[in-house]
N, CA, C and O atoms as a DFTB+ gen file, in Angstrom:
388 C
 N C O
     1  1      -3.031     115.936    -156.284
     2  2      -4.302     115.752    -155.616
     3  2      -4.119     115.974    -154.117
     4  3      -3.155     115.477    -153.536
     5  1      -5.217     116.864    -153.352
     6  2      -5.042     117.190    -151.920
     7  2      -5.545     116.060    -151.203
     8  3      -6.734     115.744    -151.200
     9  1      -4.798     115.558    -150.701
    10  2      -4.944     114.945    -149.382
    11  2      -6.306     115.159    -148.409
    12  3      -6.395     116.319    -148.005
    13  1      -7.161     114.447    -148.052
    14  2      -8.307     114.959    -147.230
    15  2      -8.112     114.010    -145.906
    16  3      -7.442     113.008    -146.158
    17  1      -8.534     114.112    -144.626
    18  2      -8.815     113.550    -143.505
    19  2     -10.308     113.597    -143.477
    20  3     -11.055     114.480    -143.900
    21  1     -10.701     112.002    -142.653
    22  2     -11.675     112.181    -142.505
    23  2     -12.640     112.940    -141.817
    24  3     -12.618     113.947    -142.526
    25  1     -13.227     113.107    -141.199
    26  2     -13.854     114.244    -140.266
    27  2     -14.252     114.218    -138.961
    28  3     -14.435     115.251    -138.316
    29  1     -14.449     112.759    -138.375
    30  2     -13.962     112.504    -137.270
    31  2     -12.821     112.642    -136.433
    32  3     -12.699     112.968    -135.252
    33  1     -11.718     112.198    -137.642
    34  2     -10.232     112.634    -137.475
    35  2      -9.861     113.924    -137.294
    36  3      -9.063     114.276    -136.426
    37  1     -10.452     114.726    -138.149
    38  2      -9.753     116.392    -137.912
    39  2     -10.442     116.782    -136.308
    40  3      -9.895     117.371    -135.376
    41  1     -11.881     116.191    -136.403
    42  2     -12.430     116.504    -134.806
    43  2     -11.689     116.491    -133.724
    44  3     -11.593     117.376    -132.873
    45  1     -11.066     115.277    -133.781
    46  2     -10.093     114.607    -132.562
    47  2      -8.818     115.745    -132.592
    48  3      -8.541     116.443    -131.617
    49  1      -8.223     115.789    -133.667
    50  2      -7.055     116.598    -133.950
    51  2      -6.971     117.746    -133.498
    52  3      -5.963     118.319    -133.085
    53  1      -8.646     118.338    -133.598
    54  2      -8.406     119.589    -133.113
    55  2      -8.838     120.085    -131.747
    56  3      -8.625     121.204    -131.281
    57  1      -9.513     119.020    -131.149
    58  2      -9.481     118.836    -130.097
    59  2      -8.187     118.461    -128.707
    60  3      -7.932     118.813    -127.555
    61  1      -7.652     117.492    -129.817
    62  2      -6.336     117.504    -129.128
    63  2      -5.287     119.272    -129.364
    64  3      -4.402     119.774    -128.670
    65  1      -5.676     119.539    -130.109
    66  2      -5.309     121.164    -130.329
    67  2      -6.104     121.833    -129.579
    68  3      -5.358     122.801    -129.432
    69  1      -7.110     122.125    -128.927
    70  2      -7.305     122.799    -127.975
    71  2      -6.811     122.252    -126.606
    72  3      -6.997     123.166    -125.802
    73  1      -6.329     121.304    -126.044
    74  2      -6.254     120.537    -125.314
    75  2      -4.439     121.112    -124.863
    76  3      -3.959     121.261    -123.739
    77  1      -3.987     121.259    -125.806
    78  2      -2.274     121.913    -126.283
    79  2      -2.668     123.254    -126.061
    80  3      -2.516     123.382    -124.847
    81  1      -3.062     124.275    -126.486
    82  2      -3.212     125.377    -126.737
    83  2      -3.744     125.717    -124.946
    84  3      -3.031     126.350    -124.167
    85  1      -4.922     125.219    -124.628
    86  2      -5.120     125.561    -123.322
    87  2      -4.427     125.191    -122.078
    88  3      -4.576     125.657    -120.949
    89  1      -3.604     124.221    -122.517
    90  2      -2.067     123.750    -121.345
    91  2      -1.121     124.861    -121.895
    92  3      -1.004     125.674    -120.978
    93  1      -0.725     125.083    -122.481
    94  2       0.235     126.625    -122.818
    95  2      -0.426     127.575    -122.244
    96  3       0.255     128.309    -121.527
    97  1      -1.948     127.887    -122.353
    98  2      -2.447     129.514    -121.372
    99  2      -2.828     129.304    -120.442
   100  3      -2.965     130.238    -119.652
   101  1      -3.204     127.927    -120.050
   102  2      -3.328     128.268    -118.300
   103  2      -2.129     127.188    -117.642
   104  3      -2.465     126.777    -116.531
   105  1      -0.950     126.720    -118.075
   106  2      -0.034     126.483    -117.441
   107  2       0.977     127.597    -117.510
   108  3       1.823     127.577    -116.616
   109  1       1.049     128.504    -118.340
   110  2       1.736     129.671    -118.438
   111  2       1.108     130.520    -117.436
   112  3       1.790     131.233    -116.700
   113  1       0.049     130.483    -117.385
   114  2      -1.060     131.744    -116.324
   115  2      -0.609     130.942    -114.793
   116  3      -0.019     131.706    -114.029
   117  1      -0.716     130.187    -114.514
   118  2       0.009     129.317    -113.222
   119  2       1.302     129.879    -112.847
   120  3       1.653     130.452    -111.816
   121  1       2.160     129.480    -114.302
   122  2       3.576     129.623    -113.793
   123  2       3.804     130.993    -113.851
   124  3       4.995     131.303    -113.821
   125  1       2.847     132.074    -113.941
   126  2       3.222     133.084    -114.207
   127  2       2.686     134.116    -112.667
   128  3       3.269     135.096    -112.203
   129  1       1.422     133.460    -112.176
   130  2       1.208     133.802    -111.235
   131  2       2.265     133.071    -109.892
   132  3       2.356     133.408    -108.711
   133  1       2.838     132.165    -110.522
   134  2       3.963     131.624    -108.971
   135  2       4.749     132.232    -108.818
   136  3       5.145     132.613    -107.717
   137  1       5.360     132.593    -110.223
   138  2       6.741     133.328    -110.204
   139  2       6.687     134.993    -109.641
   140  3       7.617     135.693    -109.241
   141  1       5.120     135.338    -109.790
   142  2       5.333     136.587    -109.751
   143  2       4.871     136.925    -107.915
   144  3       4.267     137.997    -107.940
   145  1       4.921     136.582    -106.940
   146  2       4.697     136.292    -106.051
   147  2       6.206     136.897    -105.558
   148  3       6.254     138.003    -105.019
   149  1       7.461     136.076    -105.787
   150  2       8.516     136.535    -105.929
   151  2       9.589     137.717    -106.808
   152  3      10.663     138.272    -106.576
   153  1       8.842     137.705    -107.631
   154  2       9.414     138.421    -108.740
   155  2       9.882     140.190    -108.195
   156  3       9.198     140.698    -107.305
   157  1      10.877     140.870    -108.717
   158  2      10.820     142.160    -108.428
   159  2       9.909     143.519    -109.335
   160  3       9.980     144.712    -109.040
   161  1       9.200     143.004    -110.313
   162  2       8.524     143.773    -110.636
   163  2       7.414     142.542    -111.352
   164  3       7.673     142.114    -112.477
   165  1       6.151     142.026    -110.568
   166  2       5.688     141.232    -111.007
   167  2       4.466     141.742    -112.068
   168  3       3.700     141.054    -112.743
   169  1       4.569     143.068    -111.963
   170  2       3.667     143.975    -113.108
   171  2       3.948     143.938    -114.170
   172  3       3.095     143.788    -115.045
   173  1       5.599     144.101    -114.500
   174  2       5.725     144.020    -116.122
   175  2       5.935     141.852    -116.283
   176  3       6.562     141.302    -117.188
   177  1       5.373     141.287    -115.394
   178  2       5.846     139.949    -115.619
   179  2       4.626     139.478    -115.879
   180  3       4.460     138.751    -116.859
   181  1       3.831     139.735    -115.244
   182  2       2.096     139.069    -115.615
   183  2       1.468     140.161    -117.176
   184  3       0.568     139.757    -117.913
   185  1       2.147     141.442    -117.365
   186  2       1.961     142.082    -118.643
   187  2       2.567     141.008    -119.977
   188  3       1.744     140.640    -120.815
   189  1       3.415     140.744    -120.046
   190  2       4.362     140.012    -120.706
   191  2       3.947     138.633    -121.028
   192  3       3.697     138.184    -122.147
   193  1       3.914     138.124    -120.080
   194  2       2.965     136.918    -120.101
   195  2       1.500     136.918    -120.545
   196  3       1.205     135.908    -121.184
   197  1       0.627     137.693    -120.389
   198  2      -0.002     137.798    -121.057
   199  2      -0.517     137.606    -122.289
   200  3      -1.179     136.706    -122.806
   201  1       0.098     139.045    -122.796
   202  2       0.713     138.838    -124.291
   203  2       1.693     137.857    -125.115
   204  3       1.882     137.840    -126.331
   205  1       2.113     137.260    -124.378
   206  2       3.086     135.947    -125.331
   207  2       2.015     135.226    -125.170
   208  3       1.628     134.840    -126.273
   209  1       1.104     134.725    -124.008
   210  2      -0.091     133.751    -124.200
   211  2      -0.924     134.184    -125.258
   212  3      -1.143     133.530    -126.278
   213  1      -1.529     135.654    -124.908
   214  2      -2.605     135.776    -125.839
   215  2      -2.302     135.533    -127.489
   216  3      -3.166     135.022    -128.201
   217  1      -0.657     136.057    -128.154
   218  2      -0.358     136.371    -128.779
   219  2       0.303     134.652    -129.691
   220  3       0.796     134.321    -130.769
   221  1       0.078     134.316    -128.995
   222  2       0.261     132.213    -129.596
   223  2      -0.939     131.704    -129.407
   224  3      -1.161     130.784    -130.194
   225  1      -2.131     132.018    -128.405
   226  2      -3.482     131.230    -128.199
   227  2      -3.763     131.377    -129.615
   228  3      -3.484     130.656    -130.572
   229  1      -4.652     132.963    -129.483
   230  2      -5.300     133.198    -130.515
   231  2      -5.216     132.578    -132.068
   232  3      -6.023     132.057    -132.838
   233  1      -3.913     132.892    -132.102
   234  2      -3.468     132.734    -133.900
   235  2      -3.677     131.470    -134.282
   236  3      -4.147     131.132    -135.368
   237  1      -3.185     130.438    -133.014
   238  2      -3.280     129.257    -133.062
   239  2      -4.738     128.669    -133.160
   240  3      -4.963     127.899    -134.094
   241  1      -5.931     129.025    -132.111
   242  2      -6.742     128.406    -132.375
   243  2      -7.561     128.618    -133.616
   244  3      -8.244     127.760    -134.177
   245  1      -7.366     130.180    -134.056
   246  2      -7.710     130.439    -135.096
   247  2      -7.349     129.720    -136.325
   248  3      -8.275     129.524    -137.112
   249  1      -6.301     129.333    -136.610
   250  2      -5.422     128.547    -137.235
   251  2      -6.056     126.613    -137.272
   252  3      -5.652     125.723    -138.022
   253  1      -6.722     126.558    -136.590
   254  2      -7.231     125.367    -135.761
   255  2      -8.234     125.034    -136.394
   256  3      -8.550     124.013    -137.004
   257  1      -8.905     126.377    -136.114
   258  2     -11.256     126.058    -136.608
   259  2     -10.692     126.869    -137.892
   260  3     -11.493     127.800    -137.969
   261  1      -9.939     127.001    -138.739
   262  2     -10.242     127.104    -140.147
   263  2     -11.243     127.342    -140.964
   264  3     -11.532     126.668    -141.953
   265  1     -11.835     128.377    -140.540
   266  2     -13.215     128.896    -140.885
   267  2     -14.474     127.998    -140.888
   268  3     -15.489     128.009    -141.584
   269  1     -14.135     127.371    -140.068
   270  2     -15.061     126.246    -139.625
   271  2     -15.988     126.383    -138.143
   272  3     -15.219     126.327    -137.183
   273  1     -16.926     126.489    -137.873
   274  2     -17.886     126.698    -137.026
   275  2     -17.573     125.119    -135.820
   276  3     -17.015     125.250    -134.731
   277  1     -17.959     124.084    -136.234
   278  2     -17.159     122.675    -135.525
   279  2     -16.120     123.273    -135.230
   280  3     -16.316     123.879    -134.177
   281  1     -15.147     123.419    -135.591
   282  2     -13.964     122.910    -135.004
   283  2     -13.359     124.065    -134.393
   284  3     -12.237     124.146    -133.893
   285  1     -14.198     124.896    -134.492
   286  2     -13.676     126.328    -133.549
   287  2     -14.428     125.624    -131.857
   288  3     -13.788     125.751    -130.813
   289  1     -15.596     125.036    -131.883
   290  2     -16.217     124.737    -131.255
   291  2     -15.725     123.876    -130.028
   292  3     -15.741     124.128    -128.823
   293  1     -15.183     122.534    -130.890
   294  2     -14.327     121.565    -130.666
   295  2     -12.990     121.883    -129.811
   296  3     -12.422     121.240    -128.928
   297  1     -12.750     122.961    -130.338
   298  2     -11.086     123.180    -130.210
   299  2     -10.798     124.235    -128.716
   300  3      -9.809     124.238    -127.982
   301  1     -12.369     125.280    -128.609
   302  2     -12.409     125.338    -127.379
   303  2     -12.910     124.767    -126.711
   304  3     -12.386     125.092    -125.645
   305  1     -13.665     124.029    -126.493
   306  2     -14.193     122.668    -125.631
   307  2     -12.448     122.407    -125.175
   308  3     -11.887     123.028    -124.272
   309  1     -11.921     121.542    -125.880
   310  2     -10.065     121.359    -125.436
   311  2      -9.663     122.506    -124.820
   312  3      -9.063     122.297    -123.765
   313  1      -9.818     123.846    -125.183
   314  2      -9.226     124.896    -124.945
   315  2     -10.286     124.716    -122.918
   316  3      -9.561     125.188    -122.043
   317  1     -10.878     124.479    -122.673
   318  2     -11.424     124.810    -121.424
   319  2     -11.350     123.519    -120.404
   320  3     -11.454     123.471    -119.178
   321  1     -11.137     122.531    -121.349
   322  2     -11.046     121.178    -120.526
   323  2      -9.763     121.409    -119.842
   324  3      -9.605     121.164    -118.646
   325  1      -8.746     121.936    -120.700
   326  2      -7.344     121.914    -120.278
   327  2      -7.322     122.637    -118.871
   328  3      -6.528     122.369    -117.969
   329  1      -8.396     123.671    -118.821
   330  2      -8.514     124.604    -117.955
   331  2      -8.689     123.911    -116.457
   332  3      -8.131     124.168    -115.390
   333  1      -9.562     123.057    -116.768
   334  2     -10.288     122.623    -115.333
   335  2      -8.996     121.313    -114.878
   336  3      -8.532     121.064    -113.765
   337  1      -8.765     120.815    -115.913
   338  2      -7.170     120.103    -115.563
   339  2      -6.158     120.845    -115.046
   340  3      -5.780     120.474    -113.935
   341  1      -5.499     121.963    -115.613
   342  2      -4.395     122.889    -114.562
   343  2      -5.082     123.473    -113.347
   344  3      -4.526     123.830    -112.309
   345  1      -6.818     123.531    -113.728
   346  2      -6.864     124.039    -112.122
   347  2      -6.717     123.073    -110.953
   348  3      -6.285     123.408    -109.850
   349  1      -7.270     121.363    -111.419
   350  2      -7.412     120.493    -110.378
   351  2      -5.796     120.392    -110.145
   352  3      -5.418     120.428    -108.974
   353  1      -4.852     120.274    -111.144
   354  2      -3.280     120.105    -110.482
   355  2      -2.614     121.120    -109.612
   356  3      -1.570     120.891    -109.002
   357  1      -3.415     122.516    -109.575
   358  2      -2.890     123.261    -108.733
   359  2      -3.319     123.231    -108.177
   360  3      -2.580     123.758    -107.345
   361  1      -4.861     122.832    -107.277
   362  2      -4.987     122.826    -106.443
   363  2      -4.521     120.942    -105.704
   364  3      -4.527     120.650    -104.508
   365  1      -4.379     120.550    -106.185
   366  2      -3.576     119.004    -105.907
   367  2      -2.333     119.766    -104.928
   368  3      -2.096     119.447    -103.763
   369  1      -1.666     120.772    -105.657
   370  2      -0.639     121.356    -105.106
   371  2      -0.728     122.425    -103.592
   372  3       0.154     122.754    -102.799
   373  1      -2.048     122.716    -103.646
   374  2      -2.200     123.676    -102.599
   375  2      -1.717     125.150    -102.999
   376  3      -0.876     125.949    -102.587
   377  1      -2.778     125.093    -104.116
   378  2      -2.493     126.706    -104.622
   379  2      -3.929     127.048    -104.749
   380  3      -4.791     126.440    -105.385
   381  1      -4.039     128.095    -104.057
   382  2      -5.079     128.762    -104.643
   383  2      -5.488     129.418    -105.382
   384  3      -4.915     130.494    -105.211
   385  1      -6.507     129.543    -106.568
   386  2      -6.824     130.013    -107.844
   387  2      -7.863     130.713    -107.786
   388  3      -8.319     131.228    -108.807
């Protein structure tokens, strides 16, 4: 017999999964724009980065909202909250975005 969660619960869950997912692409997009400042070819470094972000976001959130309309919903809501959180810590830092 399958196991079910309730549905409040998967809400939270996947919310806390967008919440993960959007600290990996815009703390990667941060550390990717610091490094490349210095970097000797910061073209193939923000290419690269990119694609390892895009290429774990996607699958993941997809993976997330499970053909589900909620929780795709849910999960970017997390996915954008995270956003406005790495932006307020970089600018805490005195970076401009």
């Amino acid at each position: 017999m399958a196991m079910t969660f309730p549905e409040p619960l998967i809400f939270i869950l996947a919310l806390l999964a967008g919440l993960g997912i959007g600290a990996f692409f815009f703390g990667g997009l941060w550390w990717t724009v610091t490094k490349s400042i210095s970097a000797k070819k910061p073209t193939s470094l923000l290419l690269f980065s990119f694609i390892i972000r895009i290429a774990v976001s996607l699958p993941a959130i997809y993976f997330v909202a499970a053909n589900n309309f909620a929780r795709l919903i849910i999960c970017l809501t997390g996915f954008f909250v995270a956003r406005i959180i790495i932006v307020g810590i970089a600018k805490r830092r005195n970076v401009k975005m």
